[in-house]
C-alpha positions in Angstrom: 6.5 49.8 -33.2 8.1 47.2 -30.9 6.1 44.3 -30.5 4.5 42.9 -27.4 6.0 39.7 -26.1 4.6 36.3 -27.8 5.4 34.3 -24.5 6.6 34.6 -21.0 10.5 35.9 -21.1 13.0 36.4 -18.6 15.5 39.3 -19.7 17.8 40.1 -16.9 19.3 43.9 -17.4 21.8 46.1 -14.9 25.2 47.3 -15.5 28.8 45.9 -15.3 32.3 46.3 -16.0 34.8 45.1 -18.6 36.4 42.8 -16.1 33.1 41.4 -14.5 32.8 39.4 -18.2 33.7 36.0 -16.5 30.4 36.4 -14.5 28.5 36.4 -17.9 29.8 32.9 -18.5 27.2 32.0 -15.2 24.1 33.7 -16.9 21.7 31.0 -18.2 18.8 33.8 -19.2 18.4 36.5 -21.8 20.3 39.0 -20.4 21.4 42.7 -21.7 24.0 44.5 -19.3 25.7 48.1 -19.9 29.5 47.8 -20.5 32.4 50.1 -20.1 34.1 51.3 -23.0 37.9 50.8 -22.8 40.3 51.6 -25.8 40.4 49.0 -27.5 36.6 49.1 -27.8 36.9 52.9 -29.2 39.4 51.3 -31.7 36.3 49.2 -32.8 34.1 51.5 -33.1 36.2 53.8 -34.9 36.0 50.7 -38.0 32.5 51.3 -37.8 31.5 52.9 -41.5 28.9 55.8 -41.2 26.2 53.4 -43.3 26.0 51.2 -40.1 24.5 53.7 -37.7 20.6 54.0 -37.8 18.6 56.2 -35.9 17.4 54.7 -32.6 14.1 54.4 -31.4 11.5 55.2 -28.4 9.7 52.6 -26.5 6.3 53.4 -29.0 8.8 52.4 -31.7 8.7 56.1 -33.1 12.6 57.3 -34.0 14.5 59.0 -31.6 16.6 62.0 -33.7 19.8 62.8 -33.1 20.3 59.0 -31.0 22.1 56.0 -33.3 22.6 52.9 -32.8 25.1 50.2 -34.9 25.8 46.3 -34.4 29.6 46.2 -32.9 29.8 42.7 -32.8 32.9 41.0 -34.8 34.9 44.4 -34.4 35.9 43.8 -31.2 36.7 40.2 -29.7 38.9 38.5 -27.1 39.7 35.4 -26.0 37.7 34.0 -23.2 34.5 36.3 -24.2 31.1 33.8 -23.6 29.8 32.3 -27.2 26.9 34.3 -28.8 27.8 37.7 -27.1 27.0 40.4 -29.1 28.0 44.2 -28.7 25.7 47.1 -29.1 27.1 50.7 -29.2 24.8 53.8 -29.0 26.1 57.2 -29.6 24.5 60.9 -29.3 25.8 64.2 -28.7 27.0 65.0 -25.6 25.6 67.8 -23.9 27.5 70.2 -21.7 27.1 68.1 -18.0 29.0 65.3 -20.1 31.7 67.1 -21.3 34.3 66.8 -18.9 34.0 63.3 -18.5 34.4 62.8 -22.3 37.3 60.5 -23.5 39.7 62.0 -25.9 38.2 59.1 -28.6 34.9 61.3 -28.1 35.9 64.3 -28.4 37.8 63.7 -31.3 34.7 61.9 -33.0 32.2 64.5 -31.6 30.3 61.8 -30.0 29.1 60.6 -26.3 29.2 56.8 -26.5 27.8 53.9 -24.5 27.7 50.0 -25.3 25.3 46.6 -24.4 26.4 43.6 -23.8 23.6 40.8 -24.8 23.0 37.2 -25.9 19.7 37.6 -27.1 19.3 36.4 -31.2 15.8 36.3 -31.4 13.2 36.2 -29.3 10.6 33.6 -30.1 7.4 35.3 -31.7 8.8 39.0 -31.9 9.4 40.0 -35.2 12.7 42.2 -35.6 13.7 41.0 -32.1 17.6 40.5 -33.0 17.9 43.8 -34.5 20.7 46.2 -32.8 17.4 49.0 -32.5 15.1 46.5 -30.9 18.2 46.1 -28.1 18.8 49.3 -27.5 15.2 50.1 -26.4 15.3 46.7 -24.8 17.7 47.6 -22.5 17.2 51.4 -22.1 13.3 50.4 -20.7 15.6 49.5 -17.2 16.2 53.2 -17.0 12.9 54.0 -16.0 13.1 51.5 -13.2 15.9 53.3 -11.9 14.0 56.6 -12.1 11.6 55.6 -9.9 13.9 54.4 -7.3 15.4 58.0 -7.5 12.4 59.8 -7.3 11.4 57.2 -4.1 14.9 58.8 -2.7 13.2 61.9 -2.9 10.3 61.3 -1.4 11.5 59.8 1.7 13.6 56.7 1.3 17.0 58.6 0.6 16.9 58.5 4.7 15.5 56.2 7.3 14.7 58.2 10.6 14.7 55.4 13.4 17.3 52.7 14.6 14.1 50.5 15.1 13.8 47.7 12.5 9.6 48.3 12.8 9.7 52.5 12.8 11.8 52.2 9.6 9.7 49.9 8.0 6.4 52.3 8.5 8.4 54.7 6.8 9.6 53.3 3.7 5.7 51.8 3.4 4.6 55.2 3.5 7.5 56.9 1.4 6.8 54.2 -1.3 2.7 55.1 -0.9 3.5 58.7 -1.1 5.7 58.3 -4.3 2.9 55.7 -5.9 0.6 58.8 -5.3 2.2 60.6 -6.9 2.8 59.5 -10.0 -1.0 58.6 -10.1 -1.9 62.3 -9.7 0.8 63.3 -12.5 -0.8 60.3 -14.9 -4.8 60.8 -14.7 -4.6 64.6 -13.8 -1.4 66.5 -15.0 -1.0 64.1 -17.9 -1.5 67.4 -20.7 -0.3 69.9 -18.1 2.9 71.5 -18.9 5.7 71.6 -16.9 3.5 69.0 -14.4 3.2 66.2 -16.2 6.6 64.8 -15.6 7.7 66.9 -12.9 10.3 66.0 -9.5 8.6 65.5 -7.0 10.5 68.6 -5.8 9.2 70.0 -8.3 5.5 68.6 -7.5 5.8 70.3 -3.8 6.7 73.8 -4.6 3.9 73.9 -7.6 1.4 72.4 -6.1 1.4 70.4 -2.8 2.5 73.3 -0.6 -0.6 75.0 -1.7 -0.9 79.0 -0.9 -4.7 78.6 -0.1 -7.2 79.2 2.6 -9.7 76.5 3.7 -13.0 77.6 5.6 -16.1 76.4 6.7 -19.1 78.0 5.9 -22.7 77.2 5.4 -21.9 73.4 6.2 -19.2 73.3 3.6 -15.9 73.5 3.5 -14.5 76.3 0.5 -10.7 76.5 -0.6 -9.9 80.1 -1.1 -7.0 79.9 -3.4 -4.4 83.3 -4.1 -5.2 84.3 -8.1 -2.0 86.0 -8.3 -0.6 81.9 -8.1 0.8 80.7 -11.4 -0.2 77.2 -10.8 -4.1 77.7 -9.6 -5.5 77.0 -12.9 -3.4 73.3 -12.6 -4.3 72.8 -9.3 -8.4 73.5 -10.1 -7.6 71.4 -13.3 -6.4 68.4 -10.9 -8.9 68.8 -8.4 -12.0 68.4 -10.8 -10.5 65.7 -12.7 -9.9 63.8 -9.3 -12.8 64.4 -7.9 -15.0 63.2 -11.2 -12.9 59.9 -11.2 -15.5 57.4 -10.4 -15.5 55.8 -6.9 -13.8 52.2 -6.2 -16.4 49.7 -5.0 
């Protein structure tokens, strides 16, 4: 299981090409950056014996099948590269949305591969922190940043609707509210549904926000009247009562 940090760290992570290197030179912090595989890096990783892949890991530290990881550092070096880089290539099977971008390296290996750039040894206090596995979950955590900036996209950022400086700023407060929303709702009420519990937020609106429901007053309450023939009323009822039984914030 990867270990929580011993002490406050500052890891800076994003993605760059082979020719940015020179602006690693500039980097005084722990840094992990994608990199993009040219030739004579596939000519590396071809040296690579089958022994030095291991089987990479999730962020709980459980393996991730069918995902490998090796150390490429000392296979592949120039002149000019910053002291104490080190290289860590990742490889899994590409699936059929990759294949056309596939080098002809990768298809002749049967592999989809991807490498890190990093200077990080060892991380004071974190047992195994230098490892080539530890890395690669190091740097893949980033993703999830990204995800939520794409699923922001979609709910309302992707396009602001005024030329005014204040009406756009209302409505990136409230996109960024709406998305915070709902990934609350998917984490303390859909968290064991399937099909829910990760779901777009496309997805989110045509299961269950646009709901095919009634509401009515009667007898001084207000009743939901809700279509049985709906796939997702059990989900919605599911969500509603555990919601509802959450306790209130004082």
């Amino acid at each position: 299981m990867v270990a929580p940090l011993a002490a406050p760290l500052t890891v800076q992570r994003g993605e760059m090409a082979l020719r940015s290197v020179p602006f690693v030179h500039l980097i005084t912090v722990r840094y992990t950056v994608g990199w993009t595989i040219t030739e004579d890096d596939e000519n590396a990783i071809a040296k690579l014996p089958e022994s030095a892949w291991e089987t990479s890991l999730h962020q709980d530290g459980s393996l991730q099948e069918g995902y490998f990881v090796a150390e490429l550092t000392g296979l592949n070096t120039r002149e000019g590269w910053p002291e104490g880089m080190r290289l860590i290539v990742r490889r899994v099977r590409p699936t059929r949305r990759h294949l056309k971008k596939l080098t002809a390296f990768e298809k002749k290996t049967g592999w989809r591969y991807c490498i890190t750039a990093t200077n990080i040894r060892h991380m004071w206090g974190i047992a195994g922190s230098g490892h080539s596995q530890f890395l690669d979950v190091l740097h893949r955590s980033h993703a999830g940043v990204e995800d939520r900036v794409r699923t922001n996209k979609a709910t309302g950022l992707d396009n602001l609707p005024s030329a005014s400086w204040e009406v756009n700023r209302g409505w990136m407060l409230t996109a960024n509210l709406a998305s915070d929303l709902d990934a609350w709702v998917r984490l303390l009420a859909l968290h064991d549904v399937e099909g829910l519990a990760d779901a777009e937020p496309k997805t989110m609106r045509f299961r269950l926000y646009h709901l095919p429901a009634r509401l009515a007053d009667h007898a001084r309450r207000r009743w939901l009247s809700i279509d049985v023939t709906w796939p997702w009323a059990q989900a919605f009822t599911t969500c509603w009562q555990r919601l509802t039984a959450l306790p209130a914030v004082t």
